[in-house]
Structure formats: C-alpha cells, structure tokens
GUMI-278630 format. One line per field, with one value per residue (C-alpha): x negated, y, z; chain; residue in three letters. Coordinates in steps of 0.001 Angstrom, whole numbers. Layout:
BEGIN
x: c(X,...);
y: c(Y,...);
z: c(Z,...);
rolo: c(A,...);
numar: c(Ala,...);
! end
This chain:
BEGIN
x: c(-86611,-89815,-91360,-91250,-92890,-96554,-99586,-99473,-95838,-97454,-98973,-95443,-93701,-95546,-95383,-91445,-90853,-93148,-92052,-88141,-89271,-90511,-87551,-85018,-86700,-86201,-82801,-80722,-82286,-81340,-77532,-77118,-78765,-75573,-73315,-73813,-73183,-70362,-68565,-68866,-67566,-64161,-63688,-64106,-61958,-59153,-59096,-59582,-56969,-59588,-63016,-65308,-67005,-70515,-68353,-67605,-70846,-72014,-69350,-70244,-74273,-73156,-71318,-73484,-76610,-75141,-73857,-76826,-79176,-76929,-76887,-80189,-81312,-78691,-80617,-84374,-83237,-81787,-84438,-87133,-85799,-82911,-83773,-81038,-77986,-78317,-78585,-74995,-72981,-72161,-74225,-77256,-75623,-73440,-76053,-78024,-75407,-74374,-77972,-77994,-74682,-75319,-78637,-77489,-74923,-76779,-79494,-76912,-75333,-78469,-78905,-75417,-76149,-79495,-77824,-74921,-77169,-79203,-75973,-74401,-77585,-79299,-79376,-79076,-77415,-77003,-73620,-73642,-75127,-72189,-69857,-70951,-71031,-67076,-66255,-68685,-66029,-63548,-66764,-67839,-65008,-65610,-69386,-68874,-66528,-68883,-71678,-69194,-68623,-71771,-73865,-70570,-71459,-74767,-73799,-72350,-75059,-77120,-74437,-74410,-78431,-78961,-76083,-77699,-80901,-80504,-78354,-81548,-83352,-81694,-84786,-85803,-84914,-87657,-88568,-90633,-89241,-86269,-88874,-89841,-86305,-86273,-88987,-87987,-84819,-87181,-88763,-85762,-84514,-87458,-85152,-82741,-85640,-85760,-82188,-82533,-85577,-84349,-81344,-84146,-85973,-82636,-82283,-85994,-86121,-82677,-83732,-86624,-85173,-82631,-85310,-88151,-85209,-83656,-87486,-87793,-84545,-85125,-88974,-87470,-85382,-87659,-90134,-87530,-86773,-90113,-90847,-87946,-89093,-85164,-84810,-81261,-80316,-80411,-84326,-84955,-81976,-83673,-86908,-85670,-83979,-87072,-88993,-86103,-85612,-89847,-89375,-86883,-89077,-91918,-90289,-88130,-91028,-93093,-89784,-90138,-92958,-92713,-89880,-91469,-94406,-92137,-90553,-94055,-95463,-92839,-92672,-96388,-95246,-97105,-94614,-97131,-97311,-93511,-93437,-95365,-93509,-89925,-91247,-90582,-87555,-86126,-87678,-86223,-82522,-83330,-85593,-84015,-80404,-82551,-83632,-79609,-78667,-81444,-80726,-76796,-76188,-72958,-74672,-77860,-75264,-73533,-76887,-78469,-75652,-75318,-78812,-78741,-75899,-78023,-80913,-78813,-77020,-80527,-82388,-79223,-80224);
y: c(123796,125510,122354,120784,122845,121616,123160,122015,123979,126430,124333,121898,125083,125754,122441,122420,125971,124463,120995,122418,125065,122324,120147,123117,124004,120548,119747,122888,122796,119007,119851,122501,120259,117668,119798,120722,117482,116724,120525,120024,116329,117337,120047,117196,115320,118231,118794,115363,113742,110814,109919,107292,104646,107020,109941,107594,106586,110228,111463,108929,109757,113004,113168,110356,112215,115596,114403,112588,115885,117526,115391,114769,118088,118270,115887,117127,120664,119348,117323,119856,122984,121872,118373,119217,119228,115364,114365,114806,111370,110262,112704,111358,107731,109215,111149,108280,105774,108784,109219,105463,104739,107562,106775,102960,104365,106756,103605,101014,104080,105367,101342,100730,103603,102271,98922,100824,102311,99196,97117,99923,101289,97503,95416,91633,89143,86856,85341,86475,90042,90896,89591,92365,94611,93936,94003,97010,99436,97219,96072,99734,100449,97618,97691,101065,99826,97030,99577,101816,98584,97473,100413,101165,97771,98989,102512,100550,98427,101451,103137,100278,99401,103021,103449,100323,101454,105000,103952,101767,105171,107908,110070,111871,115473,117792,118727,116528,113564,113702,111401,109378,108549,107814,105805,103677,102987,102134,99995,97882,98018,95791,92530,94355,95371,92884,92860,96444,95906,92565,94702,97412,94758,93800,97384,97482,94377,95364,98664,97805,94826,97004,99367,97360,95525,99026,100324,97019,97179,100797,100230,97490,99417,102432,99943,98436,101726,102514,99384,99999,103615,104805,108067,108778,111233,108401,108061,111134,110373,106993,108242,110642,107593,105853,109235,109336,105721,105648,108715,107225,104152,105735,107522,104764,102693,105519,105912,102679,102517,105612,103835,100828,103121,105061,102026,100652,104045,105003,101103,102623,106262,108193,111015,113488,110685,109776,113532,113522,110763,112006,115062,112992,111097,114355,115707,111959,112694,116164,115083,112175,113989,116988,113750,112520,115671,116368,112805,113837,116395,117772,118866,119792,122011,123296,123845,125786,127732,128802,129772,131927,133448,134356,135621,137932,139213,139332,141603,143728,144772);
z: c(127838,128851,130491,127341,125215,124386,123957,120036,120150,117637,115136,115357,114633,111766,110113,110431,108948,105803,105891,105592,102982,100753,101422,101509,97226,96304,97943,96438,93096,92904,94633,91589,88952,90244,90458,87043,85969,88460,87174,83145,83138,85863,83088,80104,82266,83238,79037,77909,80354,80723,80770,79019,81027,80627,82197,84870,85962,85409,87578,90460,90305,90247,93098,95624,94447,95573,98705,100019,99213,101285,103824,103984,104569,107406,108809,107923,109061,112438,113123,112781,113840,116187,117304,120103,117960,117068,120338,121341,120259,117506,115595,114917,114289,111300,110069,109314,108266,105858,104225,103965,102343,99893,99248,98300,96758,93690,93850,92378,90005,88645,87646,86286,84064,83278,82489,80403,78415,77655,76998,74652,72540,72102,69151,70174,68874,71679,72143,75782,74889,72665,75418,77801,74844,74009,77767,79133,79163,81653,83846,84679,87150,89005,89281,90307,93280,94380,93988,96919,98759,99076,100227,102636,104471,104600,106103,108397,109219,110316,112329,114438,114467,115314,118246,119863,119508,120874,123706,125120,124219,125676,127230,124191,125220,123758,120311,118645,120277,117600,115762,117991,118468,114570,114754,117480,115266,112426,114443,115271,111985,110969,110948,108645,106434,104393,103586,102001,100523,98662,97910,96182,94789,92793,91865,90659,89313,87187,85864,85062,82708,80975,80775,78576,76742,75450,74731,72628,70584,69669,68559,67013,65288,64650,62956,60821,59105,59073,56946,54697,54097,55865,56958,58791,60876,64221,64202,66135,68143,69106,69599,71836,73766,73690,75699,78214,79263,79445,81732,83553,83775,85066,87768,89132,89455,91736,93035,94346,95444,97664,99033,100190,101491,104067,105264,105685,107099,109097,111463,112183,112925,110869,110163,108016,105462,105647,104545,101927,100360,101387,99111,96282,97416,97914,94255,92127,91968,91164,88322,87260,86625,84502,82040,82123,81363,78027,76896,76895,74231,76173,79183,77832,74706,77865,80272,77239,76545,80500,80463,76825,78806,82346,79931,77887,81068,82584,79275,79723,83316);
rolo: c(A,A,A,A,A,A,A,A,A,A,A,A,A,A,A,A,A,A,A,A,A,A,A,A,A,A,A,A,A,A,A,A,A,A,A,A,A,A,A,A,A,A,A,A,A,A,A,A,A,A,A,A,A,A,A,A,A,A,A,A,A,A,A,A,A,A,A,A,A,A,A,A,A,A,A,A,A,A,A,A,A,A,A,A,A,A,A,A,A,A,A,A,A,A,A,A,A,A,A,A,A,A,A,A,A,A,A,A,A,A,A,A,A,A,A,A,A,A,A,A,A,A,A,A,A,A,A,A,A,A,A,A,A,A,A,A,A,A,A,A,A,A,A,A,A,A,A,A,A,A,A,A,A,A,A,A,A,A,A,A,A,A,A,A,A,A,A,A,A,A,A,A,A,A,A,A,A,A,A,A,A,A,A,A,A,A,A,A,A,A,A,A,A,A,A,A,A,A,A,A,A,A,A,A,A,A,A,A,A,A,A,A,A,A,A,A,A,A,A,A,A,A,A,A,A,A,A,A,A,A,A,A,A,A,A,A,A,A,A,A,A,A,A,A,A,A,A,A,A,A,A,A,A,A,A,A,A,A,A,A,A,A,A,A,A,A,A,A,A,A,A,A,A,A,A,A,A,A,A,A,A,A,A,A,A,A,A,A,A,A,A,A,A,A,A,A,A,A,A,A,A,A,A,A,A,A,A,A,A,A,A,A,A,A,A,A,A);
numar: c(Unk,Unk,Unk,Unk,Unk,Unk,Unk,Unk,Unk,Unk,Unk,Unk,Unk,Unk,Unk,Unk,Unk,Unk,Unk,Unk,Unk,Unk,Unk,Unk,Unk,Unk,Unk,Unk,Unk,Unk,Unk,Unk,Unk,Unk,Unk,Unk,Unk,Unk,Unk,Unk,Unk,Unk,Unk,Unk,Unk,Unk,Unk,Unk,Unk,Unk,Unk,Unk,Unk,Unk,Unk,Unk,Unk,Unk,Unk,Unk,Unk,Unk,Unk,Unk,Unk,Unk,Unk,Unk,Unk,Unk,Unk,Unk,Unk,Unk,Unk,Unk,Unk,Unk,Unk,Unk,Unk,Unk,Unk,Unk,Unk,Unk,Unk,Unk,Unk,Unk,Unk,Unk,Unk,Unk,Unk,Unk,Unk,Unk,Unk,Unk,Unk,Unk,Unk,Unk,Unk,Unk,Unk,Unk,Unk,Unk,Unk,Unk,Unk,Unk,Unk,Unk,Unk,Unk,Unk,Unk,Unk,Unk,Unk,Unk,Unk,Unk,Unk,Unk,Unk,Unk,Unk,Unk,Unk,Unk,Unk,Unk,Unk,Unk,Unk,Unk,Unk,Unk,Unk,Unk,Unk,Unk,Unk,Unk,Unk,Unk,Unk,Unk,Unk,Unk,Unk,Unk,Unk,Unk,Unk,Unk,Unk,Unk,Unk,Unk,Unk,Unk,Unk,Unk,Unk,Unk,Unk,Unk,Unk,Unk,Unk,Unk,Unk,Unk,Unk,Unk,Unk,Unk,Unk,Unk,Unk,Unk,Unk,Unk,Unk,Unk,Unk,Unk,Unk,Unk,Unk,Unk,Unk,Unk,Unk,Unk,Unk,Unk,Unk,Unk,Unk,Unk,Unk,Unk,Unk,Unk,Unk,Unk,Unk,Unk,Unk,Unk,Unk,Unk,Unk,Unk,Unk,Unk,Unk,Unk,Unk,Unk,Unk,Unk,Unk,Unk,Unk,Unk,Unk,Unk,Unk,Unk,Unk,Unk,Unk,Unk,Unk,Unk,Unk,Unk,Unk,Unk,Unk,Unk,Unk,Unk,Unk,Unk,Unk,Unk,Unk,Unk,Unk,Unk,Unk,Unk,Unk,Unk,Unk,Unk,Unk,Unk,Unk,Unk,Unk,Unk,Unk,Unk,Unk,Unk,Unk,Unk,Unk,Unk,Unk,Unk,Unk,Unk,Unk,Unk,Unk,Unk,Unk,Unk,Unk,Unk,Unk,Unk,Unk,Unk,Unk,Unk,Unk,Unk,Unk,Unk,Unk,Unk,Unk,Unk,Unk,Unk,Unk,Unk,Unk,Unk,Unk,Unk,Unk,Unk,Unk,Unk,Unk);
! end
C-alpha cells in the first residue's frame, strides 16, 4: 500500500475527511427528516387500518428518499476513505445500481405527489381534468408501481453498464483511483445518457406543469375572493399552498440543473465540481421533505409537538 501513496496523500486526505463531513451533515439530517415522515404515517396507518392515496405517496418518498441517503453515503464514505472495500465483486456494481434505482425512484414520487397535489387542490373544469380528479385515488397505486418498475429497470441497467465496464478496468488499486474507476464508468455510460436524461426531462418537464397549473388555480382563486370582498378560513390555507409549491418549484428546477451539470462535469472528470454539486443533491431530499412536512398540518402538528417536548426536557436540565 505504501507504493501507492502520493506525494499529494496529505492534501487528498484532507479533502476526504471535509468532503465526508459535509456529506455525512446533510445525509443524516435528511435520513431523520424521512424517517419522520416514514414513522408518523406507519403509526396513522397501524391506528387508522389504512391510508389515503397522499399517505401513500408520502410513505413511498419517505422510504426511497431514506434509503438512497443511506446508500449514498455508503458509497461517498467508501469511496473516500476506504476506496479498497468496493473493489471486491459485486460491491461496487450494487452500490451503484442501488443509488440509481433509488434515486429514480424518489424522482418519479416526489412528481406523482407534485401531480397529486395539482390534480386534487385545482379548479378546472375540463372534462378530462375532472376525470383524473374522480379516478386519482385508484391511479396512485399504480403510478406508484410503474414509478418501482421503472427506476428497477434502470438499476439494472447500471449494474450491468458498470460490471462491464470495471471488468475491462480492473487496475485501479490505490486510493484515489476509486474515481477514476467512476469516471471511466461515466464515461461509458454516455450512450445510456440520454435515456436518463429524457427520463429527467419528463420528470422536469411534469413537475414543472402541475406546478404553474396549481400556482394558477389558487391565484385564481385568491383573486376571486379578493374581488368579491370573501374572507374564509381557506385563503391562508391557499396562500400557504401557493409559498410551498413555489418553493418546491424553485428547488426542483436548481435541482435539475445540478443534475445535468454532474453528468456533464463528471464525462470530463472534474471531481471537485461534481462535489460541489453532489452538496446539493445530497441537501434536496432533505429540504424538500422539511417543505412536505410544513405544508402537511399532521407532521408539521406532530414535528412541533416533538420539538416543544425536546425543549421542555432540555430547560429542565
């Protein structure tokens, strides 16, 4: 192991122990964040004896998003500090097929919720509208499963592009070249590429559009009651819609864009700005389930209520 240590063996040690602290903050506070969710809707569920089509989708997202953190920093953490560890077969081939299927996999839920919400809160009247508005409830399971089917087959996809690629690449023994491995795989991945990006592109493309149409029908809506001097107890309640699908908006679209960037960034091996925009990959689910649960007033009544609880316990110490 000593003949492959570098003379840069210090400063690579130093940007792994920061690069996994950064990853290592954002990962477990986004694993407990899903948690949370995943914990208060199995106890809805255990009293309940069922669960609405919202609790559905919020269980999946739940669950993908706090699987794939996990995962992911697995692989981060290996491939930093103990590059060694995925070299033994299959390792490093699951790994990634893992990441990928569970990254597909909260992509398509976070937009089936987006597209829920759109589809329940809106105010058309187009024939074909109210059609998915009657029938929402029975499509939900099965988006869901195509949503599981779909980023399985692409799971699979990469187990099989990255066992080719590191069998043809099987001299990467000493730390560091972990990513060169990673980018070789990248590399051959490039006629797949556009297969997952036209599959983000759909994503984009469809939360953005159930997006703008649910900020229309509640401005819409807003303005109407304005004009007819109404005051009811759902204005703030829309409003408050209206700040959380905007916030949603917002991120999903730098979301995506920092996407596109590390697929771009990492075919040219530049690993310190793949980083910097895995930072915020690794920061989005996190985020993104802290506006799910505010805009929910279960979770955010139960969330508060925890943390009154820690702060009294806390004052009493």
């Amino acid at each position: 192991m000593e003949a492959c240590l570098s003379p840069e063996q210090s400063n690579v040690t130093a940007y792994a122990a920061t690069a996994v602290a950064v990853v290592t903050l954002e990962t477990f506070a986004g694993m407990w964040i899903n948690a949370f969710i995943v914990s208060v809707i199995c106890l809805s569920w255990v009293r309940k004896k069922t669960l609405n089509s919202k609790e559905k989708i919020l269980l999946a997202l739940g669950c993908s998003r706090f699987w794939f953190l996990c995962i992911s920093w697995v692989y981060y953490f290996l491939s930093l500090i103990y590059p060694n560890y995925l070299h033994v077969h299959p390792i490093f081939q699951i790994v990634e097929s893992a990441q990928s299927f569970l990254h597909y996999s909260y992509s398509w839920v976070s937009a089936c919720l987006c597209g829920f919400y759109c589809i329940k809160i809106a105010n058309f009247r187009n024939s074909f509208f109210i059609y998915l508005k009657v029938k929402i409830d029975r499509i939900v399971p099965c988006l869901l499963l195509g949503s599981v089917l779909f980023s399985l087959a692409i799971g699979i996809i990469v187990y099989d592009i990255t066992d080719e690629v590191l069998c043809k690449n099987l001299n990467f023994t000493c730390q560091g070249r972990i990513w060169k491995a990673s980018i070789n795989t990248e590399e051959h991945f490039s006629p797949h590429y556009f297969i997952i990006g036209f599959g983000y592109a759909i994503l984009f493309t469809a939360v953005i559009f159930s997006a703008l149409l649910l900020l229309f029908s509640l401005w819409r809506h807003k303005r109407n009651m304005q004009i007819n001097s109404m005051k009811d107890l759902s204005m703030d309640a829309h409003i408050k819609a209206m700040k959380s699908i905007l916030s949603f908006l917002i991120m999903y679209s730098i979301n995506f864009v920092f996407f596109i960037l590390t697929l771009i960034y990492a075919m040219k091996g530049q690993n310190h700005m793949v980083f910097l925009f895995y930072v915020f990959q690794y920061a989005f689910p996190g985020f993104h389930s802290l506006i799910v649960i505010f805009s929910n007033p279960n979770l955010e009544k139960t969330l508060l209520k925890i943390l009154s609880c820690m702060k009294c316990k806390f004052c009493m110490k």
